[in-house]
C-alpha positions as CSV (number, residue, x, y, z in Angstrom):
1,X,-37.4,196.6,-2.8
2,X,-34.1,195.4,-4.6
3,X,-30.9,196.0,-3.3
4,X,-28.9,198.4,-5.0
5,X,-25.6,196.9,-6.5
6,X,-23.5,200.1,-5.2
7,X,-24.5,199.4,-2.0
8,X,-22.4,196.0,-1.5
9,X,-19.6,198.0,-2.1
10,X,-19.4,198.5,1.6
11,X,-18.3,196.5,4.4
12,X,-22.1,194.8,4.5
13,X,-21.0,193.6,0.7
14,X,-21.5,189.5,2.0
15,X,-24.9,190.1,3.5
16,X,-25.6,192.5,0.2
17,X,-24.3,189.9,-2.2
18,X,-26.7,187.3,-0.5
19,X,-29.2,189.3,-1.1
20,X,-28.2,190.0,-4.7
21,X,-28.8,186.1,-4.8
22,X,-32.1,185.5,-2.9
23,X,-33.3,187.8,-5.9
24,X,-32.2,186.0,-8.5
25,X,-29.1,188.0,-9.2
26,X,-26.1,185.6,-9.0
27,X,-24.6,187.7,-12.0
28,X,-24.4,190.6,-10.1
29,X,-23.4,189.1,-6.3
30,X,-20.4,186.7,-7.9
31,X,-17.8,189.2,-8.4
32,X,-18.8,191.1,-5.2
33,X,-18.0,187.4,-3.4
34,X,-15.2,186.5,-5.6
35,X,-13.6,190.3,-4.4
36,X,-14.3,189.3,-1.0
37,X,-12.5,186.1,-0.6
38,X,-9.6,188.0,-2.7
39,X,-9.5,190.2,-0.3
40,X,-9.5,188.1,2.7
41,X,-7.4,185.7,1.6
42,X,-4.8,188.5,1.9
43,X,-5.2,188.4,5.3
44,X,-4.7,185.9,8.4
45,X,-8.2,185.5,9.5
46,X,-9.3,182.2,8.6
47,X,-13.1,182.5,10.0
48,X,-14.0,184.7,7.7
49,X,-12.3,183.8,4.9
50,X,-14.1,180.7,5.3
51,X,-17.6,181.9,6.1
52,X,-16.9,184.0,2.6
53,X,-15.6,180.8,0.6
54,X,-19.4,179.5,1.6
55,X,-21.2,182.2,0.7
56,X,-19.5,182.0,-2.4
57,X,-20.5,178.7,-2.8
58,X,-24.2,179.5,-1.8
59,X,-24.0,181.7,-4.7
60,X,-22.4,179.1,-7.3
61,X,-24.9,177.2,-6.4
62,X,-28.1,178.9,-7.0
63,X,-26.5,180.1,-10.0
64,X,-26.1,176.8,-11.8
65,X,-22.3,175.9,-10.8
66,X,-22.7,172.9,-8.9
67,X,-19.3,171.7,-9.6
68,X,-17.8,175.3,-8.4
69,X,-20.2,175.6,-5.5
70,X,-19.6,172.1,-3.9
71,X,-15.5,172.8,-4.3
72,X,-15.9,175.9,-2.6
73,X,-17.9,174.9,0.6
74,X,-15.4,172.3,0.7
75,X,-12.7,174.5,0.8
76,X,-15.0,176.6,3.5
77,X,-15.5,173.6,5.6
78,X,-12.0,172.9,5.5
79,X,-11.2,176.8,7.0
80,X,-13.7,176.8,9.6
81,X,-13.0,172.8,10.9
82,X,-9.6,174.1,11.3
83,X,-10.9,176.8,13.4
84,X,-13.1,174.8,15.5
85,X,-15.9,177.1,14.0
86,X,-19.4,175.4,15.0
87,X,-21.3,176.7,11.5
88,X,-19.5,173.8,9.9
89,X,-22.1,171.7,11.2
90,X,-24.8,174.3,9.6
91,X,-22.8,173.9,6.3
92,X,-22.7,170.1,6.1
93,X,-26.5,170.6,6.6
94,X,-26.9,173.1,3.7
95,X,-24.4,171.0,1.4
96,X,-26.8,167.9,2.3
97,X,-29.7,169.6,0.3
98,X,-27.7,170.5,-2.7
99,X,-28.7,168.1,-5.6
């Protein structure tokens, strides 16, 4: 079953979005990530802003971007280091495998 776009609209819209891209559907889970980070960089909660910023990248990744994708899981590692968050290891991994 696909996912339906109107369903990321809710507070799931990260986990939605990544699903958007395992199916091949970047073009539809990039602005739903992109209003995301918009969102919660308004805020003071660096976690998960930064756990965002890499999903975003995920998706700029398997989308093409590999510029875009490898700036923003930079930009993600940076957020969660600063927060002693122990998924940047997980990310380093994931970033390892990008070609």
């Amino acid at each position: 079953m696909r996912p339906s776009t109107a369903v990321c609209h809710s507070e799931k819209s990260a986990i939605c979005a990544l699903a958007l891209v395992d199916h091949g559907r970047s073009d539809e889970a990039l602005p739903l990530l992109r209003e995301l980070v918009a969102d919660l960089r308004r805020g003071d909660d660096y976690a998960p802003l930064g756990q965002a910023r890499f999903n975003l990248a995920y998706a700029l990744y398997r989308s093409g971007e590999r510029d875009a994708a490898r700036a923003e899981a930079a930009a993600a590692k940076d957020l969660l280091t600063m927060m002693a968050d122990p998924i940047v290891d997980e990310i380093d991994r994931q970033i390892a495998g990008w070609t």
